[in-house]
Backbone as numpy.savetxt, mean C-alpha at the origin, in Angstrom:
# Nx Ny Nz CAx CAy CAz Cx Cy Cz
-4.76 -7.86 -23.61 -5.74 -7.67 -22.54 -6.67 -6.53 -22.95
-7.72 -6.90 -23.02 -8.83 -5.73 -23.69 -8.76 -4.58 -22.90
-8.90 -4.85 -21.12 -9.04 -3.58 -20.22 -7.75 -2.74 -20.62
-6.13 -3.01 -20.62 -5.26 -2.50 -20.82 -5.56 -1.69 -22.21
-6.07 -2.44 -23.54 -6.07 -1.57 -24.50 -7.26 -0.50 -24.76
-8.69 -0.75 -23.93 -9.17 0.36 -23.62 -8.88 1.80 -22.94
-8.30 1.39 -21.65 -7.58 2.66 -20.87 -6.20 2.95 -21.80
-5.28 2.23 -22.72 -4.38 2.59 -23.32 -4.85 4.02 -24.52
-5.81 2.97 -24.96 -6.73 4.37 -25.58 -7.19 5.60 -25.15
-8.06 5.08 -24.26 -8.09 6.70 -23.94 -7.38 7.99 -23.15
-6.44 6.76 -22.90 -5.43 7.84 -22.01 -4.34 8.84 -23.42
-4.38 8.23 -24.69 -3.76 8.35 -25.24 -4.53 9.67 -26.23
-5.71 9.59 -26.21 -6.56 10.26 -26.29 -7.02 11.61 -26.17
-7.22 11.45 -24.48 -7.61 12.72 -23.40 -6.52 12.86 -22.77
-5.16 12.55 -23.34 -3.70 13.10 -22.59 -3.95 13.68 -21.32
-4.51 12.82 -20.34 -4.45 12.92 -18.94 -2.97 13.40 -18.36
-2.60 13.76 -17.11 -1.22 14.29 -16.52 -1.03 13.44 -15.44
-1.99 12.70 -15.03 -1.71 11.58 -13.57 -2.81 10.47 -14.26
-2.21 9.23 -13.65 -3.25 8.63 -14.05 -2.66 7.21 -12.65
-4.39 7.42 -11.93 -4.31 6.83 -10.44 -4.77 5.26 -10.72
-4.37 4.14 -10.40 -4.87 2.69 -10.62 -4.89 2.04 -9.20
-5.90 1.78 -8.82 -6.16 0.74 -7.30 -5.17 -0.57 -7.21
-4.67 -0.58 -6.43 -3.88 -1.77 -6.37 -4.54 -2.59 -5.84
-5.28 -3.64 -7.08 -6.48 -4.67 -6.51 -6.10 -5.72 -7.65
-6.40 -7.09 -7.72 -5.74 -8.00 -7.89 -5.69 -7.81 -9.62
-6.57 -6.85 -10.08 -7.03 -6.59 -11.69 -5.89 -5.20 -11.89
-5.90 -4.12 -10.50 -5.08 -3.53 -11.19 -3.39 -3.85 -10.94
-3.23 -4.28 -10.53 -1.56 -4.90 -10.62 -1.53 -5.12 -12.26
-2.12 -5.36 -12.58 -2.12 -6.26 -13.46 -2.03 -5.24 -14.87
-3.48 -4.79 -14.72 -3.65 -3.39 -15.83 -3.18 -2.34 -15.91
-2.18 -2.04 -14.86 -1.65 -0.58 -14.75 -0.14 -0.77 -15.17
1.07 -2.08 -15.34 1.80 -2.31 -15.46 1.57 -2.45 -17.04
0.61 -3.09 -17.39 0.96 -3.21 -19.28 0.29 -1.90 -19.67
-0.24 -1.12 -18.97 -1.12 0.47 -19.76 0.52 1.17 -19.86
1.15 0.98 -18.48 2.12 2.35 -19.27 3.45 1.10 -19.77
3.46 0.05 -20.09 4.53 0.16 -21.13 3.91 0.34 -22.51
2.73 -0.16 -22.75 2.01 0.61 -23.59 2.29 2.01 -24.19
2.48 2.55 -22.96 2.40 4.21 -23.21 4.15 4.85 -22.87
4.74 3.65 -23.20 6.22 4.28 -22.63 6.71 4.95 -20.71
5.09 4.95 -20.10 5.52 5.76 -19.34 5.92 5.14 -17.37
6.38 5.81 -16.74 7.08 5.36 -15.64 5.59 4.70 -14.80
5.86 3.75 -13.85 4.82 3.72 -13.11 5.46 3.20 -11.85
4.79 3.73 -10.46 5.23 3.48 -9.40 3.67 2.62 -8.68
4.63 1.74 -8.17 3.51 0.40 -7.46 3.63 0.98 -5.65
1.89 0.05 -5.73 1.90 0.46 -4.22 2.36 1.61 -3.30
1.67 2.50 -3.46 2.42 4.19 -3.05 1.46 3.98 -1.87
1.86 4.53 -0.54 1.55 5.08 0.50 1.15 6.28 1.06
1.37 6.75 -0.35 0.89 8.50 0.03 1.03 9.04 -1.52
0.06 10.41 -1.59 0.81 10.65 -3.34 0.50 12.43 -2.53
1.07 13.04 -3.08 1.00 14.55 -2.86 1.83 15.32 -4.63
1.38 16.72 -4.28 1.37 17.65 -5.94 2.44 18.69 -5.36
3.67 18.74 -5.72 4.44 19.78 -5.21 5.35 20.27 -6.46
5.87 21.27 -6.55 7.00 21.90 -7.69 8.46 21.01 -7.42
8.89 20.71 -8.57 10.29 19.64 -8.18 11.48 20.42 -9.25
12.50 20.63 -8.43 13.52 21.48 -9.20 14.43 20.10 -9.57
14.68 19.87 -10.57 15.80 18.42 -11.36 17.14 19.03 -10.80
17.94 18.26 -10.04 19.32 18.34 -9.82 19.72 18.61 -10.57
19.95 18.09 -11.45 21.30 18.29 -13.20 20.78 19.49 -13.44
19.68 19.70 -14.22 19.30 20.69 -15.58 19.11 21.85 -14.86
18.81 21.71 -13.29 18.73 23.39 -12.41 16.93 23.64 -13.19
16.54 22.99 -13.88 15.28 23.02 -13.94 13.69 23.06 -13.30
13.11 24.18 -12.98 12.17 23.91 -12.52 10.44 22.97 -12.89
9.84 22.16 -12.35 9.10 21.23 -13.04 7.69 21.42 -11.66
6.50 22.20 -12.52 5.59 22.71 -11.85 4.45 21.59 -11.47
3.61 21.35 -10.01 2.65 20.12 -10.13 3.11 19.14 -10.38
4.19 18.54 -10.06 4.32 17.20 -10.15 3.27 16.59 -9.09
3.52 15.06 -9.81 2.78 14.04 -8.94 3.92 13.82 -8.06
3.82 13.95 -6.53 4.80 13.14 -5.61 4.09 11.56 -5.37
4.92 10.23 -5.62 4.62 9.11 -5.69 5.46 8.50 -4.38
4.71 8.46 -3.27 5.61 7.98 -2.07 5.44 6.49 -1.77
6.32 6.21 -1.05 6.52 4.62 -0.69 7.51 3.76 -0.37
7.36 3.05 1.01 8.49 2.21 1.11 9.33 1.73 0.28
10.70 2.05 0.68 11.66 1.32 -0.16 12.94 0.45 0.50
13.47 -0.34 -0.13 14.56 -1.08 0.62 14.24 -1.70 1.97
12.79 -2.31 1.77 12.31 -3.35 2.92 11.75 -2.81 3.87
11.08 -1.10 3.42 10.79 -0.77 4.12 11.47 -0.12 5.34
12.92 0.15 4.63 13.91 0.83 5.67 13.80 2.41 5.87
13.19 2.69 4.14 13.34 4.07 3.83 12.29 4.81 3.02
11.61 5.64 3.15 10.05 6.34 2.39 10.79 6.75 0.90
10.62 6.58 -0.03 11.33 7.41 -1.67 9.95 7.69 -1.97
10.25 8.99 -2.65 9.63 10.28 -3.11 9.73 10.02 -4.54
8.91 9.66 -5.33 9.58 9.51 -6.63 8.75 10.66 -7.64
9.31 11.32 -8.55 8.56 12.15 -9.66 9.44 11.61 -10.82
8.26 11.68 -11.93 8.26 11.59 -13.37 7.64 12.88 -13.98
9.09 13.69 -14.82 8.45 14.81 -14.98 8.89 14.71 -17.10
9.58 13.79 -17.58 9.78 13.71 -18.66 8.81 13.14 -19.58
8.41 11.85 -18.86 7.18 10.89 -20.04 5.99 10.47 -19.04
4.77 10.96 -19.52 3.68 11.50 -18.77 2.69 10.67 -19.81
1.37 9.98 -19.29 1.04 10.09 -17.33 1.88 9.80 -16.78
1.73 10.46 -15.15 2.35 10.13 -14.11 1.82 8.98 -13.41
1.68 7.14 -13.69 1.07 6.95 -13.25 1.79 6.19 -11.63
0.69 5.34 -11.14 1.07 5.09 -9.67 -0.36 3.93 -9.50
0.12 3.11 -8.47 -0.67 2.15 -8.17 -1.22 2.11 -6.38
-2.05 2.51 -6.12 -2.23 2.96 -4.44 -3.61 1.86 -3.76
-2.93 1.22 -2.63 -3.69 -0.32 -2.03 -4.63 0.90 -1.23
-5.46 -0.09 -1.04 -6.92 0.08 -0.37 -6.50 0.76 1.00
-7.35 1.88 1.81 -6.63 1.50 2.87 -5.61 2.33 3.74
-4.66 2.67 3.10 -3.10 3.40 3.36 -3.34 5.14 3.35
-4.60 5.86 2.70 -4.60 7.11 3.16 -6.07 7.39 4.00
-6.25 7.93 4.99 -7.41 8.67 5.20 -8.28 9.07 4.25
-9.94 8.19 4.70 -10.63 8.50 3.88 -11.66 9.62 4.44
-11.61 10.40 3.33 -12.62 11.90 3.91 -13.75 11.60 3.48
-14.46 12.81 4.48 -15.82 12.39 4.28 -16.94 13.12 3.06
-17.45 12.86 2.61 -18.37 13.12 0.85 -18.77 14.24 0.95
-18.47 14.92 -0.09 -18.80 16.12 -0.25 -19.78 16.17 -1.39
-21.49 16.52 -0.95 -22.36 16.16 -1.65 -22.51 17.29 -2.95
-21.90 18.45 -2.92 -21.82 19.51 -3.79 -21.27 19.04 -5.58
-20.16 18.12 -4.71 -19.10 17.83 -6.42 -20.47 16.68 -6.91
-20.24 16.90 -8.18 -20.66 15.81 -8.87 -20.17 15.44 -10.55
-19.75 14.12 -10.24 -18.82 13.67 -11.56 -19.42 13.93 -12.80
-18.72 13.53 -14.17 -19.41 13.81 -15.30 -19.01 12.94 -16.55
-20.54 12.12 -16.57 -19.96 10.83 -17.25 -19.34 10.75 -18.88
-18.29 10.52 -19.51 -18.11 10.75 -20.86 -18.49 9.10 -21.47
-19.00 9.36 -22.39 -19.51 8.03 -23.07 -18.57 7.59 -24.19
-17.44 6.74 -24.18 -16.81 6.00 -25.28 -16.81 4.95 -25.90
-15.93 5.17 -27.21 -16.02 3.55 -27.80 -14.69 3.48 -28.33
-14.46 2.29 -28.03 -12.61 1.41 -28.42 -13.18 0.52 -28.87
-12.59 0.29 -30.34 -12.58 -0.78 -30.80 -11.59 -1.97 -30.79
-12.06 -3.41 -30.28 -11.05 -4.69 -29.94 -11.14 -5.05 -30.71
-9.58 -5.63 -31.43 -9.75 -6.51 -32.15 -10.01 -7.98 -31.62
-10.04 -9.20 -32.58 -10.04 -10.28 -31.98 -8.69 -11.20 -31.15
-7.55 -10.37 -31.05 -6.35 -10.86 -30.93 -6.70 -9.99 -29.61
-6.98 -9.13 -29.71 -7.38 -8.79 -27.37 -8.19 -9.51 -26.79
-8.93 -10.28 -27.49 -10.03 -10.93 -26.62 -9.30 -12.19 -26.80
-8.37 -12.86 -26.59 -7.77 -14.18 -27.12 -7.91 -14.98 -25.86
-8.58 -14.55 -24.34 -8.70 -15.09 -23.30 -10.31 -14.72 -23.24
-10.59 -16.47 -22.98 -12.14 -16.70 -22.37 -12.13 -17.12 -20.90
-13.40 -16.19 -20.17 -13.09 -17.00 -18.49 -14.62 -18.00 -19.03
-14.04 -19.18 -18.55 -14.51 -20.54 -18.44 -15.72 -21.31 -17.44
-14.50 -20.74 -16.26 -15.28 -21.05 -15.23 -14.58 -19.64 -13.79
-15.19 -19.33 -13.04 -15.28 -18.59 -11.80 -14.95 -19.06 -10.39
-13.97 -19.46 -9.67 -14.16 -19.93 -8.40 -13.49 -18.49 -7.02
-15.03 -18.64 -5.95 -14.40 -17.95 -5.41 -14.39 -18.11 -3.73
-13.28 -18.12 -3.56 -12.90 -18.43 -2.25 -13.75 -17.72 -1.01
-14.73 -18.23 -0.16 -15.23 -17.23 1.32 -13.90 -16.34 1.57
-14.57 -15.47 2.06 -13.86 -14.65 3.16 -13.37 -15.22 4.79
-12.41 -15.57 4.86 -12.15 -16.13 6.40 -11.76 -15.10 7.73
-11.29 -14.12 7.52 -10.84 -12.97 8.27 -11.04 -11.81 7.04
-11.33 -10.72 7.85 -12.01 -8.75 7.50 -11.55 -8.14 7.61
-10.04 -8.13 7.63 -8.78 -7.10 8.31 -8.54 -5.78 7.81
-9.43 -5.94 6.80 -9.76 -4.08 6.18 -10.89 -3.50 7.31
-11.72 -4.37 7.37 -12.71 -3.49 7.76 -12.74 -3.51 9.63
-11.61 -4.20 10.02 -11.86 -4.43 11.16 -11.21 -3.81 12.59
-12.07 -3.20 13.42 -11.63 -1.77 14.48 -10.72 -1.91 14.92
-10.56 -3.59 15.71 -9.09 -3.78 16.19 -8.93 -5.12 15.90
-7.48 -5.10 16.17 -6.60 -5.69 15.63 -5.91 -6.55 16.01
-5.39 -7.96 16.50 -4.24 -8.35 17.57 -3.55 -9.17 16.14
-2.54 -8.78 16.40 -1.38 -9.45 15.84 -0.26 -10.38 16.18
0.50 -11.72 15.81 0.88 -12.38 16.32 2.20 -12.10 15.12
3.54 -12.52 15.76 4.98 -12.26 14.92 5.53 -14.04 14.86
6.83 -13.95 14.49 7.74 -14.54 14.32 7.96 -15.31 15.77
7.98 -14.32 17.28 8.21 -15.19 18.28 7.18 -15.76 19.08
5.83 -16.06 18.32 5.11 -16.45 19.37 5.56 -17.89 19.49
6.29 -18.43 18.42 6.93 -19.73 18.66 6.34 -21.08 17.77
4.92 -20.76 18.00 4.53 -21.65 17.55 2.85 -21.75 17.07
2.70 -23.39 16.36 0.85 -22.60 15.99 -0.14 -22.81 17.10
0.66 -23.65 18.24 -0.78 -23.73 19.68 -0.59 -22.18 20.41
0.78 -22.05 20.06 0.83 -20.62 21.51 -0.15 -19.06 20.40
-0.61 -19.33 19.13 -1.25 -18.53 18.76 -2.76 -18.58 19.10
-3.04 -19.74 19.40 -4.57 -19.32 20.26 -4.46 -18.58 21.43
-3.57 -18.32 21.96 -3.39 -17.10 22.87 -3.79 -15.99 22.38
-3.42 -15.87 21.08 -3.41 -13.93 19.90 -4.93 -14.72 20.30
-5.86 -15.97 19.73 -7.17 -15.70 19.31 -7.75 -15.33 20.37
-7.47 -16.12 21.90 -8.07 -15.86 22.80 -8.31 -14.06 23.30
-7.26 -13.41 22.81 -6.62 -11.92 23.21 -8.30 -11.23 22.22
-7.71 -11.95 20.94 -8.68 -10.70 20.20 -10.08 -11.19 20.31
-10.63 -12.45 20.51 -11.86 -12.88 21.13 -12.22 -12.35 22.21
-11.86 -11.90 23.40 -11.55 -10.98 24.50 -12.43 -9.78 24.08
-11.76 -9.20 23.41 -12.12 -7.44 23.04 -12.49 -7.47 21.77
-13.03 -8.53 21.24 -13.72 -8.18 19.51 -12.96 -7.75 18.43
-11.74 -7.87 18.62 -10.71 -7.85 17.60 -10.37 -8.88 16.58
-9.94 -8.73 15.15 -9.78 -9.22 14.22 -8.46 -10.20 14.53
-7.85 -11.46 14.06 -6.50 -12.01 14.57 -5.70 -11.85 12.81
-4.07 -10.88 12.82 -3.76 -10.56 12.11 -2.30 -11.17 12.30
-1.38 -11.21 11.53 0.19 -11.90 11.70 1.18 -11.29 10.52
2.57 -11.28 11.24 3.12 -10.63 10.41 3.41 -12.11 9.36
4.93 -11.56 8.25 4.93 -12.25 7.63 5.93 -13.55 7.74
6.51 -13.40 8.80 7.55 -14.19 9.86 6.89 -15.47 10.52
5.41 -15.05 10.67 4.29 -15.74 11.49 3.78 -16.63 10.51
3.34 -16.35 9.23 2.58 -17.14 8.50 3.90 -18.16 7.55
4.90 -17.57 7.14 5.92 -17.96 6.42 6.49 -19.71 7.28
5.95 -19.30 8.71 6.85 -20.59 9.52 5.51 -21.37 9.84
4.08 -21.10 9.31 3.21 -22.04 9.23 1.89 -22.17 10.51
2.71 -20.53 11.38 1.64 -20.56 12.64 0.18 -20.09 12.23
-0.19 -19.83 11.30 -1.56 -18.76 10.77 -1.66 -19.04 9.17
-2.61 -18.60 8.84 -3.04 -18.72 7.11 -2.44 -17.03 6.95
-2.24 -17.45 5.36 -2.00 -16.32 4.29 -2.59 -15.53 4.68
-4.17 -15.74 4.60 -5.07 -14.51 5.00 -5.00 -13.34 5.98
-4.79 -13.89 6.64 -3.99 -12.92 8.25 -2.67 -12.29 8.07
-2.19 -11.89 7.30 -0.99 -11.40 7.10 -1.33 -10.21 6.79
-0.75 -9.07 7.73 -0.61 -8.14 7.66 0.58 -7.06 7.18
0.26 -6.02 5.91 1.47 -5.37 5.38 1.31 -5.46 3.93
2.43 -5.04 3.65 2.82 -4.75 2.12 2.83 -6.21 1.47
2.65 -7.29 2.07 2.58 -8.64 0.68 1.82 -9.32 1.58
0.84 -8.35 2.12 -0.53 -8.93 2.74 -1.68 -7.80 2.96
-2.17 -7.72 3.70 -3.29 -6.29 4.15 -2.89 -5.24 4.19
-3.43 -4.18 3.86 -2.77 -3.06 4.64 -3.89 -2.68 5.25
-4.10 -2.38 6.52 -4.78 -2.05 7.36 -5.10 -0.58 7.78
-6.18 -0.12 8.52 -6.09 1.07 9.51 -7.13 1.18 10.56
-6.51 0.13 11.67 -8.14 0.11 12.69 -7.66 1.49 13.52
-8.90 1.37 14.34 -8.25 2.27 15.60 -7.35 2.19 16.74
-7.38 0.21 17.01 -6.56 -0.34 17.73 -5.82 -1.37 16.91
-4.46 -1.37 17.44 -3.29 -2.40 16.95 -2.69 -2.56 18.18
-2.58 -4.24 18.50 -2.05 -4.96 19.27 -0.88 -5.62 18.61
0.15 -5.58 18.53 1.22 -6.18 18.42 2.34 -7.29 19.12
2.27 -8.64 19.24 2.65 -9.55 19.97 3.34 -10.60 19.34
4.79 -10.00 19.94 6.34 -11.02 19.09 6.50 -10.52 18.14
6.59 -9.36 17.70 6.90 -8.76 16.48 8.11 -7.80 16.52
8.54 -8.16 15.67 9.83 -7.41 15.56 9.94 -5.70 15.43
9.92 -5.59 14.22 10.04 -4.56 13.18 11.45 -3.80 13.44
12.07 -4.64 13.21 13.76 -4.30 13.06 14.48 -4.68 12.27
15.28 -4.65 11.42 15.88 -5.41 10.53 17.06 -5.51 11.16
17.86 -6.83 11.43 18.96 -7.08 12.41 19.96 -6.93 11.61
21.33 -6.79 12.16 22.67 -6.95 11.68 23.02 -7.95 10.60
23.80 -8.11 9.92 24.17 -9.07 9.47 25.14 -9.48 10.23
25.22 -10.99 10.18 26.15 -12.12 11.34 27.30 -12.35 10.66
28.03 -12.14 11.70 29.90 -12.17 11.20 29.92 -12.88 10.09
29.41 -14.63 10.04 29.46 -15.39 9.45 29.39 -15.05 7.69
28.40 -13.85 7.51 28.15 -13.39 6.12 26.19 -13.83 6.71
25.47 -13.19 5.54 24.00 -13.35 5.61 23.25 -12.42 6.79
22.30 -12.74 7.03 21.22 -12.16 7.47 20.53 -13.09 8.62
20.16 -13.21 9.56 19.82 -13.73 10.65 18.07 -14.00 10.59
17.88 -14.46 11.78 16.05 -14.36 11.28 15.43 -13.55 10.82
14.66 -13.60 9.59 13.86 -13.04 8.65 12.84 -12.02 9.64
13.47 -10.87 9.80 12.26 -9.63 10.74 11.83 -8.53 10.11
12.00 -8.77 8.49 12.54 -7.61 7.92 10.84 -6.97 7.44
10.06 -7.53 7.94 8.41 -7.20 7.80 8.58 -6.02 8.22
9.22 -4.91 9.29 9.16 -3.49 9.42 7.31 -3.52 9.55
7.06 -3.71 10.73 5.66 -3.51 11.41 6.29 -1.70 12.27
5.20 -1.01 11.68 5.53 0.21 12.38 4.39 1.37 12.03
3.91 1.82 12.60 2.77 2.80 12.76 3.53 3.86 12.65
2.11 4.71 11.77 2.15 6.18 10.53 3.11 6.59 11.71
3.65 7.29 12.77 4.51 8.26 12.85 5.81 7.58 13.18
6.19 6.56 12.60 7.78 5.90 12.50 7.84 5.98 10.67
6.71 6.36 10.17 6.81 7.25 8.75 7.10 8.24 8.72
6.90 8.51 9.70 7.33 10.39 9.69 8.16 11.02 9.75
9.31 9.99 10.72 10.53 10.33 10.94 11.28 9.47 9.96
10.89 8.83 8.38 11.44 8.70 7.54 11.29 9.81 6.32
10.14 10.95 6.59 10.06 12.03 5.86 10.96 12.74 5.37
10.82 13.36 4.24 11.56 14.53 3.67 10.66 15.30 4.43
11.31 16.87 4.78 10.62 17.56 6.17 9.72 18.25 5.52
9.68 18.55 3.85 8.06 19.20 4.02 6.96 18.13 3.72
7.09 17.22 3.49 6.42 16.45 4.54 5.96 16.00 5.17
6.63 15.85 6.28 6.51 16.00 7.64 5.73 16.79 8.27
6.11 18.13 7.53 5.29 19.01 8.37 3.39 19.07 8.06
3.46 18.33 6.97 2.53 18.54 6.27 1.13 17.69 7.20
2.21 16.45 7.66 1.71 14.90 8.13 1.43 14.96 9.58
2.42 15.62 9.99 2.38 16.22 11.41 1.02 16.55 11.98
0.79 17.28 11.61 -0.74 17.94 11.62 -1.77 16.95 11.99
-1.64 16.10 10.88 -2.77 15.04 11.02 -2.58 13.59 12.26
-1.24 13.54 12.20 -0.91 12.52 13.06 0.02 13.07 14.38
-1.03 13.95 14.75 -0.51 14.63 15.97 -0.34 13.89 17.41
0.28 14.34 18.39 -0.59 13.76 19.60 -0.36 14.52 20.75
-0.64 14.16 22.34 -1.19 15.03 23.11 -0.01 15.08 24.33
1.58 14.02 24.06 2.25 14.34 24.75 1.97 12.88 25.66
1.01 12.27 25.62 0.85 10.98 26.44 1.12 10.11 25.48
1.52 10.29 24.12 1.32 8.54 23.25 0.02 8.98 22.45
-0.92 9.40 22.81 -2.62 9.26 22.26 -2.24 10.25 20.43
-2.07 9.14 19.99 -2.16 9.82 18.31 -3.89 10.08 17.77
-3.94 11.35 16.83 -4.84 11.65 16.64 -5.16 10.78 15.45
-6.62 10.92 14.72 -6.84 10.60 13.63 -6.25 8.78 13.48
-6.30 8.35 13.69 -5.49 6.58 14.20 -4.75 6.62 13.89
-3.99 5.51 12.72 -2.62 5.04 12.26 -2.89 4.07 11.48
-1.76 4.02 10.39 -1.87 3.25 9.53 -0.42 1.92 9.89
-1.05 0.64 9.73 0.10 -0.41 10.32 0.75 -0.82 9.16
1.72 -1.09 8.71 2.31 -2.07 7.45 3.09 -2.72 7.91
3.27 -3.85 7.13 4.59 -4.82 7.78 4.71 -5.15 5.80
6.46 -5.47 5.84 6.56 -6.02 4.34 6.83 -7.72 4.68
């Protein structure tokens, strides 16, 4: 893949210490062969990344500026903190979306370096042919609010109810993955970690779980709820507490429910 052996290059190069890749349908793709390329660890889909000092259990070692690489784990039961402090870059793959975006600071200004990598003909061994590209049917990135339909609305007529709801108030129609899996809604509408990740100001939630149930005497797992639909401060109380405290701040509220700054929704 030419893009992989360009960034392989120059990362190899300008021995970068983090190295950040968009989780967009090109970088899934390019950020997984750059670091076996490069030997080095990479963490997908992070939900948060923060720079803190990490002392190694075993060696009693202290390890200064790490990259913290956060993100659901185990279905979304539990937030893991992950650092790579041995084989560097630190890289990480982060979806559209999932942190607060600040606002431009017209002072900084970037600074372009001009390179050249040479391909051989064995990277270019793929020609695109032809291009097809699908409309857009639903905007669930860009869209203020939100109504969502789960696993119990039952069925695909009782979901023109969700359309009628978000036609109502100008809301986008979104579904977990319980909803689309049993055929009530398109792919597109799926909201979460193996669909959108979202951040309106409003989220409507209707028949949705976000519980992961018992397992049944019998042995197995019961209906599939394990999407974990749950807004930024049911993250919080999966925090390591600094943190928390850190997050707190931003996703405060006033003692009525009213969270500041919105919320971010995921479902897996």
């Amino acid at each position: 893949m030419p893009y992989a052996k360009v960034l392989g290059t120059l990362i190899e190069k300008h021995r970068p210490q983090i190295c950040i890749v968009g989780a967009t349908a090109i970088g899934r793709d390019l950020a997984p062969r750059v670091a076996s390329m490069l030997r080095a660890g990479l963490t997908a889909d992070c939900t948060d990344l923060d720079i803190a000092d990490v002392t190694d259990p075993k060696a009693k070692v202290e390890h200064k500026n790490l990259l913290l690489q956060i993100r659901p784990a185990f279905g979304g039961n539990i937030i893991a903190t992950i650092v790579n402090y041995d084989q560097w870059p630190q890289m990480a793959t982060v979806r559209e979306g999932v942190m607060p975006l600040k606002p431009p600071d017209n002072d900084r200004a970037g600074r372009v370096v001009e390179e050249k990598v040479d391909i051989d003909d064995l990277s270019m061994a793929l020609k695109l042919i032809q291009r097809h590209i699908e409309p857009r049917k639903v905007n669930l990135k860009g869209a203020r609010v939100i109504v969502a339909g789960g696993g119990a609305i039952g069925s695909k007529d009782n979901f023109k109810l969700i359309y009628d709801l978000a036609g109502a108030i100008g809301g986008a129609v979104g579904a977990s993955r319980a909803a689309v899996d049993s055929g009530y809604i398109g792919k597109e509408h799926q909201v979460g970690q193996t669909g959108t990740t979202v951040r309106p100001a409003l989220y409507i939630a209707v028949g949705i779980s976000g519980a992961v149930p018992a397992p049944r005497r019998h042995g197995g797992i019961g209906q599939d709820h394990r999407h974990q639909h749950r807004s930024r401060r049911a993250d919080l109380r999966r925090r390591p507490l600094r943190h928390r405290r850190r997050l707190q701040a931003d996703y405060s509220d006033d003692g009525q429910g009213h969270q500041g700054k919105g919320a971010v929704v995921e479902s897996g």
